[in-house]
VEXDREN-2710 file (C-alpha; in Angstrom, 1 decimal):
% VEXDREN-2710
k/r/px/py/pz
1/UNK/0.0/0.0/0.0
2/UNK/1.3/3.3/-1.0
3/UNK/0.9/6.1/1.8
4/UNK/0.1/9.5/1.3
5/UNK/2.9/12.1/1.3
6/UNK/2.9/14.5/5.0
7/UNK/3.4/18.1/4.3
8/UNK/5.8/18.9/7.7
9/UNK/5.7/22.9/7.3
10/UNK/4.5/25.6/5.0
11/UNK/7.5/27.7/3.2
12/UNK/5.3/30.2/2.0
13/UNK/6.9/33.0/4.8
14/UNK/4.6/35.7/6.0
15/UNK/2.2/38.0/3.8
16/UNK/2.2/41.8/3.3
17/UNK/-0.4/42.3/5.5
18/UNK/1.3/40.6/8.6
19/UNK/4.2/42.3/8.0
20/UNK/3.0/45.6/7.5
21/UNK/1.0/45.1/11.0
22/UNK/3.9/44.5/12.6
23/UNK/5.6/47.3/11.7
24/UNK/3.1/49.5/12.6
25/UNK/3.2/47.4/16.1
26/UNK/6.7/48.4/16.2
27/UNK/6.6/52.0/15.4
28/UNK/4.4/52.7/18.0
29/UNK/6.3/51.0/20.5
30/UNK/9.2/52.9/19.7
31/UNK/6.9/56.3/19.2
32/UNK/5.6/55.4/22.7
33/UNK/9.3/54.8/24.0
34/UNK/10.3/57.8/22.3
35/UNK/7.5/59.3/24.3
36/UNK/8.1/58.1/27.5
37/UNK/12.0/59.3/27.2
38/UNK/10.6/62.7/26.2
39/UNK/8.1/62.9/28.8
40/UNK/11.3/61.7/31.5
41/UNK/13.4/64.5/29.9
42/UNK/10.8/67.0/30.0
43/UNK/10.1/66.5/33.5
44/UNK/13.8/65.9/34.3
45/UNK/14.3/69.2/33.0
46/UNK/11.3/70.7/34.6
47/UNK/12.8/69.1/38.0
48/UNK/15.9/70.7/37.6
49/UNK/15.0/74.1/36.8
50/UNK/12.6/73.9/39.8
51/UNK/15.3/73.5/42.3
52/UNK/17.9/75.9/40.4
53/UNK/15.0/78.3/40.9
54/UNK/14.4/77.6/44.7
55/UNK/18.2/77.3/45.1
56/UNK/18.6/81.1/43.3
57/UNK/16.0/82.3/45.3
58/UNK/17.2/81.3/49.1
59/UNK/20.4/82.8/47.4
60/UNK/18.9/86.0/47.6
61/UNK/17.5/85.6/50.7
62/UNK/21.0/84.7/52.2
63/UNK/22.9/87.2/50.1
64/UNK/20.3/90.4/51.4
65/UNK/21.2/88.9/54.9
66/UNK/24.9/89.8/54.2
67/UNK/24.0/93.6/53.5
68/UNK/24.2/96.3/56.1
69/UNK/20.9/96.7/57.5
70/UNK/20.5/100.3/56.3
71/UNK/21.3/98.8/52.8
72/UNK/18.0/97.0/52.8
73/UNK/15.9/99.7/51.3
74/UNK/12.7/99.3/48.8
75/UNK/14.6/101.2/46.2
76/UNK/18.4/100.2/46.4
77/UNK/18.2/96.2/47.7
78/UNK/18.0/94.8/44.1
79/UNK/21.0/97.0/42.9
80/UNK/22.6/96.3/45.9
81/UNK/22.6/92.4/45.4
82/UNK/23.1/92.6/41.6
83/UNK/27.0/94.0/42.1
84/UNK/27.5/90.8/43.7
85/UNK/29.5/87.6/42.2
86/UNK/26.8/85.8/40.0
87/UNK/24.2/87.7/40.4
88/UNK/24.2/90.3/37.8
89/UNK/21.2/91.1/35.5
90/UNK/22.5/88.6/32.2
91/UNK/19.5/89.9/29.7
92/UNK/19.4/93.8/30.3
93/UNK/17.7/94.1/27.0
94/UNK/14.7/92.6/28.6
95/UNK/12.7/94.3/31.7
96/UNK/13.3/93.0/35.3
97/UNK/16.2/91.4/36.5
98/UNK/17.5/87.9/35.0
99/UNK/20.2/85.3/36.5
100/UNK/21.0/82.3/34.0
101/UNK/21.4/79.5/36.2
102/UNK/22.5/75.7/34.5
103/UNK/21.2/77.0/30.8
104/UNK/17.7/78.2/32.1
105/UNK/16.7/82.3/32.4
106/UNK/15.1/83.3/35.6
107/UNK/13.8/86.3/36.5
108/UNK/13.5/87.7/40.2
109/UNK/11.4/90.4/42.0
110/UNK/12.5/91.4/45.2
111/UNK/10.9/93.6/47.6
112/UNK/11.4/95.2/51.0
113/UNK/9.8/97.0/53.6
114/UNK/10.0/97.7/57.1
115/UNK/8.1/96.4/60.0
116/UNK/7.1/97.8/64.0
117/UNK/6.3/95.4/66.3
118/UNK/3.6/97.2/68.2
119/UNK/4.4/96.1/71.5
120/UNK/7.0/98.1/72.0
121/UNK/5.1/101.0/70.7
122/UNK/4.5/102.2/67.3
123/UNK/6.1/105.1/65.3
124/UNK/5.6/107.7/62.6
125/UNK/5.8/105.2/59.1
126/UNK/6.2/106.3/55.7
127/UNK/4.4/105.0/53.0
128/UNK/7.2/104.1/50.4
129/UNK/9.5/101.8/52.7
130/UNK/6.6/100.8/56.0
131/UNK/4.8/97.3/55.5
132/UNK/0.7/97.7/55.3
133/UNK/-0.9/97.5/58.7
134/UNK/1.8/99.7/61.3
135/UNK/-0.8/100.5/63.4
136/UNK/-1.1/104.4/64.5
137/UNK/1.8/106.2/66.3
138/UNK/1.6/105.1/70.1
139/UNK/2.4/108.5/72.4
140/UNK/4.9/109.1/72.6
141/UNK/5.7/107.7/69.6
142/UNK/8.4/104.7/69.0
143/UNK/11.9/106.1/68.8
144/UNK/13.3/103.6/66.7
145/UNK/10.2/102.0/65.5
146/UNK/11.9/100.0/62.5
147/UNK/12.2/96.0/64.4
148/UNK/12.5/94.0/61.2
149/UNK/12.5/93.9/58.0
150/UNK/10.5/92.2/55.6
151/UNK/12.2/91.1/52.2
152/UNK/10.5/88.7/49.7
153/UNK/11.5/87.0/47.0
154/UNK/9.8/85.8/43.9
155/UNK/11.9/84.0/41.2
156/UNK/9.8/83.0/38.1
157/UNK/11.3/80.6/34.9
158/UNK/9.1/80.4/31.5
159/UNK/10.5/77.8/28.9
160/UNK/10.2/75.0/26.5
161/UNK/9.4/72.1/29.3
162/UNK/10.4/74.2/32.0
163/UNK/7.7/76.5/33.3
164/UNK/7.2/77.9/37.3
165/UNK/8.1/79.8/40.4
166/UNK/9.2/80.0/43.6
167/UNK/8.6/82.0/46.9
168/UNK/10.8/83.2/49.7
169/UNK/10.2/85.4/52.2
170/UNK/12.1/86.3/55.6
171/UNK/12.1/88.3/58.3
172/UNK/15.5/90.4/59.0
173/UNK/15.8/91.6/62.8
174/UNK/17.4/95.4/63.5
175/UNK/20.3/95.4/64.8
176/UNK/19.4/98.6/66.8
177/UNK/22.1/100.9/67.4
178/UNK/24.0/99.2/65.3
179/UNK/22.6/100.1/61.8
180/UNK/23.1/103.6/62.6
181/UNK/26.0/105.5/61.4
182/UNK/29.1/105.5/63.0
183/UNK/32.3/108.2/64.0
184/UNK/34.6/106.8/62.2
185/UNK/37.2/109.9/63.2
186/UNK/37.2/112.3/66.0
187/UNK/40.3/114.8/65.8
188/UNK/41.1/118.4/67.5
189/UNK/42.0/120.5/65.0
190/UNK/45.7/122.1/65.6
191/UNK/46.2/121.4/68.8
192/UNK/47.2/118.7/70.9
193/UNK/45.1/116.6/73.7
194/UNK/46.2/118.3/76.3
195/UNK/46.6/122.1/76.4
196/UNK/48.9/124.8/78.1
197/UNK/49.2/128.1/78.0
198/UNK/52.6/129.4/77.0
199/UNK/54.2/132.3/77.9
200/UNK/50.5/133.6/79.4
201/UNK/48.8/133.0/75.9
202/UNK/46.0/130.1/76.3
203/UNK/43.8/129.4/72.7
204/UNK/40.1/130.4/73.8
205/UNK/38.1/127.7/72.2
206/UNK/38.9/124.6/70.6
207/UNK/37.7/122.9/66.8
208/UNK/37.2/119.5/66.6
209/UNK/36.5/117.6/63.3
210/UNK/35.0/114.2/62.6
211/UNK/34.3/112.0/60.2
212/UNK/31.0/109.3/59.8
213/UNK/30.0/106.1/58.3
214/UNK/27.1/107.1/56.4
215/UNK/25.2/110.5/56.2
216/UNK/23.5/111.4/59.1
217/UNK/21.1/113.0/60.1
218/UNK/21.8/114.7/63.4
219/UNK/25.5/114.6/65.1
220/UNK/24.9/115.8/68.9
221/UNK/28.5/116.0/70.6
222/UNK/28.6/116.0/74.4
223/UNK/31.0/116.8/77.5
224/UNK/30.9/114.5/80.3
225/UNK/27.6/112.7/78.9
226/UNK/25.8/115.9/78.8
227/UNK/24.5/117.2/75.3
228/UNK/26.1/120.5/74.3
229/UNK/24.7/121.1/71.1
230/UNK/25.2/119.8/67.6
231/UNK/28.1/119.7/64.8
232/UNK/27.5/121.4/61.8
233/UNK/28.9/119.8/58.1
234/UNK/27.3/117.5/55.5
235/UNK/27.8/114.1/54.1
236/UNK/30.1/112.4/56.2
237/UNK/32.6/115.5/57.0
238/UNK/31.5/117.4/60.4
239/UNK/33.2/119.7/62.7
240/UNK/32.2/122.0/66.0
241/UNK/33.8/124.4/68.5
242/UNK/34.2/124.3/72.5
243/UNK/34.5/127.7/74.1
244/UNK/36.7/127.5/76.8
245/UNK/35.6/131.5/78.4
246/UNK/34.5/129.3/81.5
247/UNK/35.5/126.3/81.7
248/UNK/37.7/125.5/84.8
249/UNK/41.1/123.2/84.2
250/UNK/41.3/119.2/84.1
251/UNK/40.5/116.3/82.3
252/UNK/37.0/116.6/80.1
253/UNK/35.7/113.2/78.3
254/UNK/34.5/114.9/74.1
255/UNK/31.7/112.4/72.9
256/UNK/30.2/112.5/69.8
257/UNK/27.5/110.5/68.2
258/UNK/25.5/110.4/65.2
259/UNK/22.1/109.9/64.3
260/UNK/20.0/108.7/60.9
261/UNK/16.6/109.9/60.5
262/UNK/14.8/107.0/62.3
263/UNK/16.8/107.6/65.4
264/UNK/19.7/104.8/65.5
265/UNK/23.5/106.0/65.7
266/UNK/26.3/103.7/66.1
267/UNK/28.5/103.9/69.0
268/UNK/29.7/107.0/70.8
269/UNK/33.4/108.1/69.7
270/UNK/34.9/110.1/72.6
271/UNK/38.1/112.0/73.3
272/UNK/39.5/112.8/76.3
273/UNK/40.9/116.7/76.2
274/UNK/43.3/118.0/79.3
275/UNK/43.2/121.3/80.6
276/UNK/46.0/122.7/82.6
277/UNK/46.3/126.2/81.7
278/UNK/46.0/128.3/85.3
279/UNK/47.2/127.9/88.7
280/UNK/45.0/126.8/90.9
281/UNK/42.0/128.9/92.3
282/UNK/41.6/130.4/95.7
283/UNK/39.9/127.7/98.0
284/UNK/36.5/129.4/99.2
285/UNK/34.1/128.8/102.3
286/UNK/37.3/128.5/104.3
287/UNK/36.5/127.8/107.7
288/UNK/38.8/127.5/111.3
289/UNK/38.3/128.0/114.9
290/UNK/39.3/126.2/118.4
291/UNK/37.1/123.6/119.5
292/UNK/38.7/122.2/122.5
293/UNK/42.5/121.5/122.8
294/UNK/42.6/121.5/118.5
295/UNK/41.6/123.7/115.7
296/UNK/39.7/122.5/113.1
297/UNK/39.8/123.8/109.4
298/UNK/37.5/123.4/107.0
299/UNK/36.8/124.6/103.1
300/UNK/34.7/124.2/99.7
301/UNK/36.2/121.9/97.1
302/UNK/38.1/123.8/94.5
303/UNK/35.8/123.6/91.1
304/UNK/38.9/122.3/89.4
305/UNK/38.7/118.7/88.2
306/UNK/43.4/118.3/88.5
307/UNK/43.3/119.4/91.6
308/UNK/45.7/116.8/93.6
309/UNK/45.5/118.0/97.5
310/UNK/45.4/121.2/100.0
311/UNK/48.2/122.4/102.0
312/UNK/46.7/124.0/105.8
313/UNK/48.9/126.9/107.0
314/UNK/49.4/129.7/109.9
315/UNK/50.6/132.1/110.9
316/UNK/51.8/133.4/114.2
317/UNK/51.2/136.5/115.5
318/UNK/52.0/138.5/112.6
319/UNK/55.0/136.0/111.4
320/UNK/55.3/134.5/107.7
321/UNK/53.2/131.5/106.7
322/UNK/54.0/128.1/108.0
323/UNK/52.3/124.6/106.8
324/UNK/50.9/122.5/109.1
325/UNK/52.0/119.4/109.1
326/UNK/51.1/117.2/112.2
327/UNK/47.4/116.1/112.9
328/UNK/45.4/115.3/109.4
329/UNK/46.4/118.2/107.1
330/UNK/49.5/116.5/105.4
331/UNK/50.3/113.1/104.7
332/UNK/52.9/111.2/102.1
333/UNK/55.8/112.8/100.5
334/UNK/53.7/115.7/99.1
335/UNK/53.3/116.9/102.2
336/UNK/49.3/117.2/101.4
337/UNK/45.4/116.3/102.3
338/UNK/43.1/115.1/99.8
339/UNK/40.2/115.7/102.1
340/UNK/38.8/119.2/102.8
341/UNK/38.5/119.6/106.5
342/UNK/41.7/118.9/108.6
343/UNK/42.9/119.9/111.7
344/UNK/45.7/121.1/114.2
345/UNK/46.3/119.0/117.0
346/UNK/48.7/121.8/118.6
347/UNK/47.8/125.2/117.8
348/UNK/50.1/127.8/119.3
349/UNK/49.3/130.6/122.2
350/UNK/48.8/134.2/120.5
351/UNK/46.7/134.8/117.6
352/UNK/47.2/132.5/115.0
353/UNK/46.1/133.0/111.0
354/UNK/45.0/130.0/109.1
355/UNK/44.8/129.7/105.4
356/UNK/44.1/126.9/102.9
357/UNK/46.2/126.6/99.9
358/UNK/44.9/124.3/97.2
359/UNK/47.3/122.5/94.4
360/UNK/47.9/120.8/90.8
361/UNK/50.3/119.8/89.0
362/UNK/51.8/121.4/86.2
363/UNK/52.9/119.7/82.6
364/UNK/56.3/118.1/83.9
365/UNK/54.8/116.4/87.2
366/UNK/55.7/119.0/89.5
367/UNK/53.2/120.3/92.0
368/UNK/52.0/123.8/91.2
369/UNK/50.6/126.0/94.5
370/UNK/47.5/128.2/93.9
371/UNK/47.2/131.4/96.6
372/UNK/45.8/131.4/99.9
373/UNK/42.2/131.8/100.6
374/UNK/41.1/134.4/102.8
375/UNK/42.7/134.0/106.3
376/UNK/40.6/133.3/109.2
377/UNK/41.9/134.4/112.9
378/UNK/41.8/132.3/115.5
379/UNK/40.7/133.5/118.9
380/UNK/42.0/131.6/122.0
381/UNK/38.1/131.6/122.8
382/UNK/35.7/129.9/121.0
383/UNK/32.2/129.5/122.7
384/UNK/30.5/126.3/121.6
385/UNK/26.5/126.2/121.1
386/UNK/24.5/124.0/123.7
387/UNK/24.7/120.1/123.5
388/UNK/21.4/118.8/122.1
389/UNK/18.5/117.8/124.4
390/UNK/16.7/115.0/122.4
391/UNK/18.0/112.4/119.8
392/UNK/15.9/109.6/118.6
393/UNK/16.7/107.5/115.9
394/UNK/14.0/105.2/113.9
395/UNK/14.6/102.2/113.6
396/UNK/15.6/101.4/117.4
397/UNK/19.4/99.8/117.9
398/UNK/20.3/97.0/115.7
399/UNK/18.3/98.0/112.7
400/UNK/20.4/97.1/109.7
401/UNK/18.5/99.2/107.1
402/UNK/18.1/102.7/106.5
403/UNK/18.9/104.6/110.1
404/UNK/16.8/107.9/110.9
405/UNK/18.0/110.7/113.7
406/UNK/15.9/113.2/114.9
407/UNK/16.2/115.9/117.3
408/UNK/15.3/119.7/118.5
409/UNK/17.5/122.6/118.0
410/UNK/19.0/123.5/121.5
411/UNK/18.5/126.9/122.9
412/UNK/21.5/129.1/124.2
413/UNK/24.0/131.4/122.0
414/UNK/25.8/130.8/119.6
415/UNK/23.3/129.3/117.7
416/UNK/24.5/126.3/115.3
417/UNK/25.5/126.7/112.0
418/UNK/25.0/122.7/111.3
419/UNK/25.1/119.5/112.9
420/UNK/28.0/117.1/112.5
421/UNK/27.1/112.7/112.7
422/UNK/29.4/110.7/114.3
423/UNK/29.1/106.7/113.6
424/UNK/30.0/103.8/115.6
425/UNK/32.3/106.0/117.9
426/UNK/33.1/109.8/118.6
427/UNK/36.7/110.6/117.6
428/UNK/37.7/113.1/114.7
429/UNK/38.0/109.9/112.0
430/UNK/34.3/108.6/113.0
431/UNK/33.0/111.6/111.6
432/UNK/30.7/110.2/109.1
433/UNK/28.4/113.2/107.6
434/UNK/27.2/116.9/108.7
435/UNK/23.8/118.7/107.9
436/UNK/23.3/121.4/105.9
437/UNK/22.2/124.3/108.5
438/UNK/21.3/124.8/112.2
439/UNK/18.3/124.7/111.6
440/UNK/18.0/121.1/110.5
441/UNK/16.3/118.4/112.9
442/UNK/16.6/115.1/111.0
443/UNK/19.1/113.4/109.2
444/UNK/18.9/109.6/107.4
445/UNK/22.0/107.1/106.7
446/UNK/21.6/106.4/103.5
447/UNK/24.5/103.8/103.4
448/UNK/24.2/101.1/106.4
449/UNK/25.4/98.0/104.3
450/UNK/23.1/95.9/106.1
451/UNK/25.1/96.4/109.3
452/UNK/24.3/97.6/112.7
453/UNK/25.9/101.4/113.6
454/UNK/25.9/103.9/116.4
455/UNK/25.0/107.3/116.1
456/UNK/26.0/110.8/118.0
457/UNK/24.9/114.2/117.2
458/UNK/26.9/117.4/117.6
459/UNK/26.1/121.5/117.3
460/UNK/28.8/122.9/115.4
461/UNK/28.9/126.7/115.4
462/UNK/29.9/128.6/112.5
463/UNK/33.6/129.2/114.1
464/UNK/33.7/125.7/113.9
465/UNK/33.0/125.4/118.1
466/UNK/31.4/122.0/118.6
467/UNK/29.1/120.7/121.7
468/UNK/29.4/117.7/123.7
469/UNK/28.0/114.3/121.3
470/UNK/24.6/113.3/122.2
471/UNK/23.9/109.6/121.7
472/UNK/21.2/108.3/120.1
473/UNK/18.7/106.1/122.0
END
């Protein structure tokens, strides 16, 4: 039997229709991957612009922080920041400011303004440079009502696949004095720092000149913290004068300082002048008379700031001046007392003169004597007024705060001329503190340091006669 030939496979291939869906099949495939990879770059690129843009714009933010605070103004900020490295405008043909950051153009808007916190009171605000909502001046108004300011940023991207914005804003504390301007240079004009007077000849006012950080608005100058008017210039160059008609000799302390138009100044610049032009002044009030076996000498403080001491002297029945020197009217090498109330533990018989002599020093060192106040003669009799009657001090014995005396003027002549308070004992060097007048009938410690004290009162007439002590119960 003869089999039937088996056809094992068909050799015809495929046909046009198969192979043209196939193609089509795989063009879309690849248009769909082409798709997808252009969708991944898109986004890719979309992704990266974004965080350039955020990146550029905490840049700013950073890069305002770095400026003076006065430098952060609504007009000036964005020139300010475009000087810097990076950050200058790359399409000036086009309006607004543009950075090109990793091959894509941004542009940024940047604004400023200041803000007053109102708990610390509000001030006068302008409209150009305040932020909305200040509130109404307080009264009185803020002095220095700018706390913060408020800069944001705004940084904005539109191109092919990459399309957006981002947002900064940040608050920028005051620095408070510190923004101000400062005195960068105080000098005295011509002259040096600390002046003499040659041959009799002494200059009769003094120029100083200074120089600031900024332009100010006001530059106040002081002496000794206490405002003496204001320098006159412009810009940053200023100058003003010191009349010296009455101004007594020693060391003065020149401030200056200068203000901006909200009220901050930097730090005071300050110059210390000497003055050692004359000799010393006459002492005034001078004061002497026997009370007991001693005389006792007293006087007003010379208005001179260099004056180093006082020299006590007398004179004997007519005889030349002679300084005491024993008691408490000279110590040291100088022969001198700092104090201004000594006295002579051995006054001679006869009349005897007493006069205070009050010194400085001159330029080389050396001591300089001033002339003697007017004399005072001492009689070998000097009634003392009556010993005080009552004395009562509140609080009682062992108090350890504030101590008050009280008592009644005593009768009897002479009269006192003041009272003089002895503490925790009555010898010459427990004498603690005197009232003004006789007529005085209380007097308060302000200085007990938390410690227990004693107290005696004494009537001290104006020849400096003094009454028994009277203790205070």
């Amino acid at each position: 039997m003869t089999r039937p030939n088996l056809r094992l496979s068909d050799q015809s291939g495929f046909s046009l229709v198969e192979l043209l869906v196939a193609t089509l099949i795989l063009l879309i495939g690849v248009a769909g991957t082409i798709a997808m990879l252009d969708g991944a770059n898109a986004r890719t690129i979309d992704n990266r612009a974004r965080e350039a843009g955020t990146g550029l714009a905490r840049e700013v933010v950073e890069r305002t922080r770095s400026l003076p605070y006065t430098a952060i103004t609504p007009n000036g900020l964005a020139a300010r920041l475009q000087a810097m490295g990076g950050m200058n405008d790359s399409d000036i043909a086009q309006p607004g400011w543009q950075v090109n950051r990793r091959g894509t153009v941004f542009t940024i808007a940047i604004s400023s303004c200041s803000a007053d916190d109102p708990k610390d009171g509000v001030g006068t605000h302008d409209a150009a440079s305040w932020c909305s909502g200040g509130g109404a001046p307080t009264s009185p108004p803020d002095r220095n009502p700018d706390d913060y300011k408020r800069v944001t940023v705004d940084v904005t991207w539109d191109q092919r696949d990459a399309r957006g914005a981002a947002h900064e804003q940040t608050l920028i504390n005051s620095p408070g004095n510190a923004a101000g301007p400062s005195i960068t240079a105080l000098t005295l004009n011509g002259q040096p720092d600390t002046i003499v007077c040659p041959n009799s000849a002494c200059v009769s006012s003094l120029t100083f000149s200074l120089t600031t950080s900024a332009t100010p608005s006001t530059v106040p100058w002081s002496i000794d913290g206490a405002d003496q008017g204001t320098a006159s210039g412009g810009g940053t160059a200023w100058q003003f004068s010191w009349d010296l008609a009455n101004v007594t000799d020693g060391a003065y302390l020149i401030g200056v300082r200068a203000y901006d138009a909200q009220g901050r100044s930097g730090a005071t610049r300050t110059k210390t002048v000497t003055l050692n032009r004359f000799d010393p002044l006459k002492p005034r009030g001078f004061a002497a008379g026997r009370n007991g076996s001693i005389v006792d000498a007293e006087w007003i403080a010379n208005a001179e700031r260099d004056i180093v001491g006082y020299r006590l002297f007398r004179s004997v029945d007519g005889g030349d001046y002679t300084q005491v020197t024993s008691g408490t009217c000279s110590s040291g090498a100088s022969a001198l007392t700092t104090k201004t109330a000594c006295y002579d533990p051995a006054p001679p018989a006869g009349t005897v003169v007493y006069a205070v002599r009050a010194l400085d020093r001159r330029a080389d060192g050396s001591l300089r004597e001033g002339p003697s106040s007017d004399p005072i003669t001492v009689t070998a009799t000097n009634p003392a007024p009556q010993p005080l009657t009552t004395l009562t001090r509140s609080p009682g014995v062992g108090a350890t705060t504030a101590v008050t005396l009280e008592w009644t003027v005593p009768g009897g002549s002479p009269a006192p001329a003041f009272y003089r308070i002895y503490r925790d004992g009555v010898l010459y060097t427990n004498r603690y503190d005197r009232t003004g007048t006789g007529t005085d009938t209380s007097w308060t410690d302000p200085r007990p340091d938390g410690e227990s004290h004693t107290y005696w009162v004494t009537a001290v007439s104006a020849n400096l006669a003094e009454s028994t002590a009277k203790a205070a119960q």
